[in-house]
Legacy VTK file of the C-alpha trace (Angstrom):
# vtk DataFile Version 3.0
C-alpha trace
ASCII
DATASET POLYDATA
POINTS 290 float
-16.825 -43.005 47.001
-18.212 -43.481 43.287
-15.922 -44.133 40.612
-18.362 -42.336 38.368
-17.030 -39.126 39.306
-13.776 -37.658 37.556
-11.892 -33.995 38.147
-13.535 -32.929 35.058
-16.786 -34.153 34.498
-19.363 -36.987 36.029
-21.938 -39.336 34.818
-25.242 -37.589 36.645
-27.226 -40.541 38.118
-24.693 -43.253 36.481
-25.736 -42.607 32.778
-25.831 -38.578 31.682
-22.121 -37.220 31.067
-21.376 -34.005 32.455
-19.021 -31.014 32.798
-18.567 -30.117 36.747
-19.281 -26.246 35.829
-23.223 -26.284 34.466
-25.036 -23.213 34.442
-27.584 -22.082 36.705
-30.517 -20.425 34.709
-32.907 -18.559 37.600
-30.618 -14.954 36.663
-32.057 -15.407 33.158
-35.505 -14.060 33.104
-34.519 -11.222 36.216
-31.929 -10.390 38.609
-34.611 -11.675 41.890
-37.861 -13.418 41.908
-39.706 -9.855 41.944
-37.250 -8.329 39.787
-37.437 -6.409 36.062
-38.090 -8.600 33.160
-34.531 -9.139 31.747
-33.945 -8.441 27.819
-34.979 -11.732 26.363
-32.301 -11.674 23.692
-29.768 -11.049 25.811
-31.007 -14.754 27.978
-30.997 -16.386 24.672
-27.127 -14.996 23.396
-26.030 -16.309 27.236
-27.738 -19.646 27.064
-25.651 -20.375 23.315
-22.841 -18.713 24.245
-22.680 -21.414 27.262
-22.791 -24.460 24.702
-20.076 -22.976 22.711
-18.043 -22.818 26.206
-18.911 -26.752 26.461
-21.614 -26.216 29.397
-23.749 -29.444 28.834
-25.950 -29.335 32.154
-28.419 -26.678 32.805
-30.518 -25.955 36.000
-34.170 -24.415 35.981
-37.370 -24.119 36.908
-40.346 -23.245 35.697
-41.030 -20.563 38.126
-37.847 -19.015 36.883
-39.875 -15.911 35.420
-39.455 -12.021 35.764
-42.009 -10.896 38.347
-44.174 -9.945 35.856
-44.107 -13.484 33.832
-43.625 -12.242 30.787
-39.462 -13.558 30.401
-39.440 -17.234 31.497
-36.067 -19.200 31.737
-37.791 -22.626 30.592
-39.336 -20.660 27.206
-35.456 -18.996 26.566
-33.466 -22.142 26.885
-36.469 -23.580 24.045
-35.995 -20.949 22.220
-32.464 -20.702 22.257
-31.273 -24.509 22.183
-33.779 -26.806 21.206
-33.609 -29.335 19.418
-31.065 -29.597 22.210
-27.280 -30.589 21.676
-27.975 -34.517 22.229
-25.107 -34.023 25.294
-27.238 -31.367 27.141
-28.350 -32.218 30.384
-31.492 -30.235 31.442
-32.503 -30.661 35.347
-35.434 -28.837 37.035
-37.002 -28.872 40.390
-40.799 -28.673 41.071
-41.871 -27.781 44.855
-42.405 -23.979 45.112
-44.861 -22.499 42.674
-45.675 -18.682 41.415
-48.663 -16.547 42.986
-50.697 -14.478 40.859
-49.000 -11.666 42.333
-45.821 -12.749 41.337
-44.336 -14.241 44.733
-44.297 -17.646 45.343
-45.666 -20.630 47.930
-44.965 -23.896 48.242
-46.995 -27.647 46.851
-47.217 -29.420 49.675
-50.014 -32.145 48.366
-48.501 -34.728 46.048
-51.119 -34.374 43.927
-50.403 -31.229 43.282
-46.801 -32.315 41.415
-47.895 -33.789 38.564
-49.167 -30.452 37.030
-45.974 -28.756 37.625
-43.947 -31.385 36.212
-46.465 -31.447 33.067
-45.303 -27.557 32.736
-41.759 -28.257 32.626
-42.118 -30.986 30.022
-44.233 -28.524 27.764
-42.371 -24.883 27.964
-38.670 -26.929 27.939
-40.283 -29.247 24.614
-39.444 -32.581 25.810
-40.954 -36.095 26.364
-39.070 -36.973 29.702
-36.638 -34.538 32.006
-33.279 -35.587 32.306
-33.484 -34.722 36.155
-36.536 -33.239 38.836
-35.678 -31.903 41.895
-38.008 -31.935 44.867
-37.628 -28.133 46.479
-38.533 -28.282 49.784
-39.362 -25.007 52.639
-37.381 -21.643 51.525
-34.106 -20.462 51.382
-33.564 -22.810 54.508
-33.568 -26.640 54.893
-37.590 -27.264 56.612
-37.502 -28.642 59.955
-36.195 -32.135 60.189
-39.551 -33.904 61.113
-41.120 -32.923 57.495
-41.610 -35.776 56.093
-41.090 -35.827 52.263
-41.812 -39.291 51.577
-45.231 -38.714 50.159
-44.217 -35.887 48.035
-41.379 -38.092 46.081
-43.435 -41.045 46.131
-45.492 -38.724 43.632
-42.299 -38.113 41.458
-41.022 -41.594 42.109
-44.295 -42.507 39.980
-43.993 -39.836 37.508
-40.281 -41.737 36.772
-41.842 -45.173 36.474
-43.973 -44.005 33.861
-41.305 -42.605 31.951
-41.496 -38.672 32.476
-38.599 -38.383 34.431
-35.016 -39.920 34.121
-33.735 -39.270 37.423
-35.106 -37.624 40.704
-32.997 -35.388 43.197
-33.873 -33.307 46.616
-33.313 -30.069 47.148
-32.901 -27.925 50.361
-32.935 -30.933 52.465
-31.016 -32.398 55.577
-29.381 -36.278 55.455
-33.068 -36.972 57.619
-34.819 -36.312 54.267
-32.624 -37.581 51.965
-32.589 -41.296 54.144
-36.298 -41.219 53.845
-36.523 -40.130 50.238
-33.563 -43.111 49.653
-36.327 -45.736 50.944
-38.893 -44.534 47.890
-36.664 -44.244 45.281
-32.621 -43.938 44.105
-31.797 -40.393 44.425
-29.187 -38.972 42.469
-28.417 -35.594 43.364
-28.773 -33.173 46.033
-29.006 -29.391 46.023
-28.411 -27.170 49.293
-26.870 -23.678 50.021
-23.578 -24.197 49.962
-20.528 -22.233 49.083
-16.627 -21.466 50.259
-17.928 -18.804 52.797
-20.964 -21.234 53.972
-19.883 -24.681 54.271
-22.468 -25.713 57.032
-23.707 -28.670 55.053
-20.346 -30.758 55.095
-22.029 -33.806 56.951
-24.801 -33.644 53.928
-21.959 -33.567 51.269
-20.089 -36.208 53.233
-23.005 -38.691 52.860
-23.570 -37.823 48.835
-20.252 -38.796 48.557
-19.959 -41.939 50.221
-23.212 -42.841 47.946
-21.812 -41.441 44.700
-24.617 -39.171 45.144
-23.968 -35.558 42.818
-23.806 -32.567 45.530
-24.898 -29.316 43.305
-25.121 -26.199 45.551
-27.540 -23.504 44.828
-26.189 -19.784 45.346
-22.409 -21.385 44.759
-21.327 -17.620 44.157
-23.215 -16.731 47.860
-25.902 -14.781 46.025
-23.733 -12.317 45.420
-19.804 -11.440 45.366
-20.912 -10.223 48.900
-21.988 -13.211 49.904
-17.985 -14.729 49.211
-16.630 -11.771 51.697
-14.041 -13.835 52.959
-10.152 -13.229 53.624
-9.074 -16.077 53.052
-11.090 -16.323 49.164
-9.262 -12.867 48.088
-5.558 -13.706 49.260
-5.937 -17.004 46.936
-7.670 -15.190 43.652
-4.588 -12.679 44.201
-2.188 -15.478 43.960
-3.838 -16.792 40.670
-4.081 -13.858 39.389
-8.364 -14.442 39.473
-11.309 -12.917 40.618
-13.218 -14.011 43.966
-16.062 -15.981 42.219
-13.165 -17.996 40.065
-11.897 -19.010 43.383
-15.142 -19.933 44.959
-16.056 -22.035 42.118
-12.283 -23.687 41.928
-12.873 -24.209 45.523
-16.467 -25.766 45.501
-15.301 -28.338 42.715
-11.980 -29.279 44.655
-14.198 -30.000 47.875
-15.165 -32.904 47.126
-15.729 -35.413 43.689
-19.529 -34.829 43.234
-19.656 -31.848 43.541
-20.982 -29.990 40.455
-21.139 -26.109 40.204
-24.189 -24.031 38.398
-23.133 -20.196 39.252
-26.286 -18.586 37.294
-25.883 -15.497 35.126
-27.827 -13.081 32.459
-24.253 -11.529 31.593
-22.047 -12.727 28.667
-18.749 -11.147 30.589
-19.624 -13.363 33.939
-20.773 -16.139 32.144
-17.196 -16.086 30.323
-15.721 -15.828 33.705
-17.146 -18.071 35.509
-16.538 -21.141 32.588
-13.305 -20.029 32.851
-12.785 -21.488 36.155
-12.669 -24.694 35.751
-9.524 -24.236 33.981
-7.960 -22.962 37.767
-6.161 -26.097 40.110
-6.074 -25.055 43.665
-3.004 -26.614 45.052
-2.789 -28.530 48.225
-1.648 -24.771 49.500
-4.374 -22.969 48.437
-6.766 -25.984 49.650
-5.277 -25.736 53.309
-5.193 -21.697 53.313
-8.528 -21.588 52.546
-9.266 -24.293 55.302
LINES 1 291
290 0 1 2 3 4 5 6 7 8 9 10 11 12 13 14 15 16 17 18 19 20 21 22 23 24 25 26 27 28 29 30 31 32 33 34 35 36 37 38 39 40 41 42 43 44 45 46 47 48 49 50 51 52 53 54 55 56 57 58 59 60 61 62 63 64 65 66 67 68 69 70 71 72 73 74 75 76 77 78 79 80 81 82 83 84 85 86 87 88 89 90 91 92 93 94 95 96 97 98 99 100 101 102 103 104 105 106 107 108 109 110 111 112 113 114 115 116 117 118 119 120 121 122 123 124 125 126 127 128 129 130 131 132 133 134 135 136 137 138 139 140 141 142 143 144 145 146 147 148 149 150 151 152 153 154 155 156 157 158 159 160 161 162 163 164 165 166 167 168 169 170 171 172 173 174 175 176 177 178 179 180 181 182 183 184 185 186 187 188 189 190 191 192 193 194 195 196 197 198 199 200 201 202 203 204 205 206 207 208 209 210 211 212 213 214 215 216 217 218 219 220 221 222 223 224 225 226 227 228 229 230 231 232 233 234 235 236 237 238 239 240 241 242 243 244 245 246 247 248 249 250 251 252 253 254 255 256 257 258 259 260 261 262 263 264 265 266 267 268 269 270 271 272 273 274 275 276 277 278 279 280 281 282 283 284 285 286 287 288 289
């Protein structure tokens, strides 16, 4: 296990401080990929609101838009942050891409990574990116055999030249994340995973061993419905909390690199999820919700 990794906070990839609750920005610009444009103002008054909470790591994407494009995460945490708190981690994934029509598909010729990693530098208004993601498949880890190699060889590049800090995988199994290992140091991973879907524990067992961050996407299940769970409810009774509180509580008690990003485009959830990482599980809770 790392020794870079504390209760409270971690060094991301050995060298970038950061709180264990970020903040997840894809709820920003709309509620779902295809959604309503969200009120831009109300993105921005989130996104400070955050810093004043002490978030310093935020997760995006440049095809984080409404379904219309016209709100766009990247362009509201520029407008609303930069220049950026010099403790603000920004990480981003490149991968799947928007249609015209508003859905997406996914780059699967390296070539084809360098121009999304050029749009992330421009709309967030920086020089190099703190951390890039290669999203693989959908909402599912891709078959085993898919090689990835080629694809973060591309990004692996992109770092030597000084565009990227530090490189992570995302929807991936341990197959992908040996191979990607070979090219270049990895330092964080980002699966499905939350306290109702814990499938992934022989992924999050590896990241450990390696000191390797662990940073689920959906941590909140998609959804409160996605945290329908027993066992979740009888412990935010006995702390007097609300379901998502727990899951998050739970997720960063699971294991030391784990970091949480629960995404939001509310002021009230966004207070209540921060607020979570004030809640210690006890060894009780931990083996009720076992």
């Amino acid at each position: 296990m790392s020794d870079q990794f504390t209760s409270n906070d971690c060094h991301l990839g050995g060298d970038l401080p950061v709180n264990r609750i970020g903040f997840g920005a894809m709820r920003l610009a709309t509620n779902s990929f295809r959604g309503p444009a969200r009120d831009p103002e109300t993105g921005r008054a989130v996104l400070r609101r955050a810093m004043e909470l002490g978030v310093n790591h935020i997760d995006t994407a440049a095809f984080y838009t409404s379904g219309d494009g016209t709100v766009r995460a990247n362009a509201l945490i520029r407008e609303a942050l930069h220049p950026y708190p010099a403790d603000l981690v920004i990480a981003t994934k490149v991968g799947p891409a928007r249609t015209p029509d508003g859905g997406m598909t996914e780059t699967v010729d390296p070539a084809d990574l360098r121009p999304l990693v050029e749009d992330n530098l421009e709309t967030l208004g920086v020089d190099r990116l703190d951390l890039v993601y290669l999203r693989i498949g959908g909402t599912e880890p891709p078959p085993p055999g898919e090689s990835v190699a080629e694809r973060f060889e591309a990004l692996a590049a992109m770092r030597e030249e000084g565009l990227i800090r530090h490189l992570g995988l995302s929807n991936v199994g341990t197959g992908h994340l040996a191979e990607a290992r070979a090219v270049a140091p990895v330092s964080a991973v980002q699966n499905h995973f939350h306290a109702a879907k814990r499938d992934d524990m022989e992924l999050l067992a590896v990241c450990e061993e390696a000191g390797i961050a662990y940073v689920p996407f959906f941590p909140l299940g998609g959804g409160v419905s996605g945290l329908a769970d027993d066992r979740i409810t009888k412990i935010a009774d006995r702390h007097d909390a609300t379901v998502p509180q727990i899951a998050l509580a739970w997720l960063i008690a699971s294991s030391p690199v784990t970091l949480a990003i629960p995404g939001t485009g509310s002021l009230v959830h966004l207070e209540e999820n921060t607020a979570a990482g004030s809640i210690s599980l006890t060894r009780e809770d931990l083996s009720d919700l076992l």
